[in-house]
Structure formats: structure tokens, C-alpha cells
N, C-alpha and C positions, 0 to 999 in steps of 0.2 A: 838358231836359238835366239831367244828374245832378250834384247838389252834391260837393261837399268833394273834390274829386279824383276821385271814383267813375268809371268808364267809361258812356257811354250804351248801351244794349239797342240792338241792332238790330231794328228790324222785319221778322222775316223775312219777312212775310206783302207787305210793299209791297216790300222789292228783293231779292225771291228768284232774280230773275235776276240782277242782281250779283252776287249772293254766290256764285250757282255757275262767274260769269267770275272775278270779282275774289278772293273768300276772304273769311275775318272780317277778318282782320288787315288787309289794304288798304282794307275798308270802314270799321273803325275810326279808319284814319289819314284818312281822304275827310271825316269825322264831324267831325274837329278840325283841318280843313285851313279856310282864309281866303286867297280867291281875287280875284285883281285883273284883269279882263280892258280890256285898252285898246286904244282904237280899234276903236269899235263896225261900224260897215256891218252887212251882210248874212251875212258870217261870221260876226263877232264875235256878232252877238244867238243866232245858232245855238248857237254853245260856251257861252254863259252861259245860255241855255235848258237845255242838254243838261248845266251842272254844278249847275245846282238843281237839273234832276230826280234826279243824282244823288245827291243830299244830304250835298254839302259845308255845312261851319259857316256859311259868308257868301261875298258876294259882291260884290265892288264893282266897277261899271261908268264909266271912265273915255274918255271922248270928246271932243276939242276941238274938232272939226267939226260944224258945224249939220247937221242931216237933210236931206237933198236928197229927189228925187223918184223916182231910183234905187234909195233906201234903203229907202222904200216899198214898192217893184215884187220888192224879194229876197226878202221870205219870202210 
């Protein structure tokens, strides 16, 4: 990530497909976006899988529920 205020370089080369759905400009906002995804299951791991590979800044995963054997069986 780029010091002193600077913007981060996109790699166009790893999300060339985003960039041609999304733009610079929403890619840029993704780049310095900090994500809370709560209530995990079988959904949730997919959306937080699917906003890393986006490449948002971070990512935090919030679950109060123990892993069942359901939880397992979803992806």
C-alpha cells in the first residue's frame, strides 16, 4: 500500500475483469473499503471469500454461533 496519502496502483494485470465491470474509480474505493461480514454459515464464507478476492483493504468475520455440521456440508 502506498505511504503518505498517495493512492494504491491497481494491478490491472490480476482484476482486469473488474476493472472492465466496476471502473478505476469503484476499484479504488474497494482498495480502501474495511468490511465486517457477520453471521457466518454458508453464505456468509461465500461473500467474504468473494470480497477478498476482490481486493478490499480488510476483512473482518464476526460469528456467535459454533460451526455445526451443516456449515460444513455448504461449501
Amino acid at each position: 500500500m502506498a505511504k503518505n496519502g498517495a493512492e494504491a496502483e491497481i494491478d490491472e494485470g490480476l482484476y482486469s475483469r473488474q476493472l472492465y465491470v466496476l471502473g478505476h474509480e469503484a476499484m479504488k474505493r474497494m482498495q480502501t473499503s474495511n468490511v465486517l461480514v457477520s453471521g457466518l454459515r454458508g453464505l456468509g464464507v461465500e461473500v467474504a471469500k468473494n470480497l477478498v478476492l476482490g481486493g478490499v483493504k480488510s476483512v473482518t468475520l464476526h460469528d456467535p454461533h459454533p460451526a455445526a455440521w451443516a456449515d460444513l456440508a455448504s461449501q
